[in-house]
C-alpha positions, 0 to 999 in steps of 0.5 A: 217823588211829589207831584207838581201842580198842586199849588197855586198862586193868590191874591188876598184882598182887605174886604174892610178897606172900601168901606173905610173911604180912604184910598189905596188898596191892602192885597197879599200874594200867596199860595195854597195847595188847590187839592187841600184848599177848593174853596176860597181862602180867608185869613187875618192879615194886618191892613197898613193904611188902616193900621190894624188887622183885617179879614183878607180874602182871596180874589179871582 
């Protein structure tokens, strides 16, 4: 049988929204295996208010 425990919740947060002026803010909610994954996550996701892709990184 597999351990629980390993997985956690995130949030991924545009880093390219607030520089853009316009309101409202582009975050994902996703998970990642704490054990494989320590550091901070960054992914390409697609930013509907500025209608492209963006860096998403994780926040506290």
């Amino acid at each position: 049988m597999a351990k629980k425990g390993n997985r956690i919740q995130v949030i991924l947060e545009c880093t390219e929204h607030k520089e853009s002026g316009k309101s409202g803010t582009s975050r994902y909610i996703t998970t990642k295996n704490k054990k494989n994954t320590p550091d901070r996550m960054e992914i390409k996701k697609f930013n509907p208010i500025l209608k492209r892709m963006t860096v998403h990184k994780e926040i506290k």
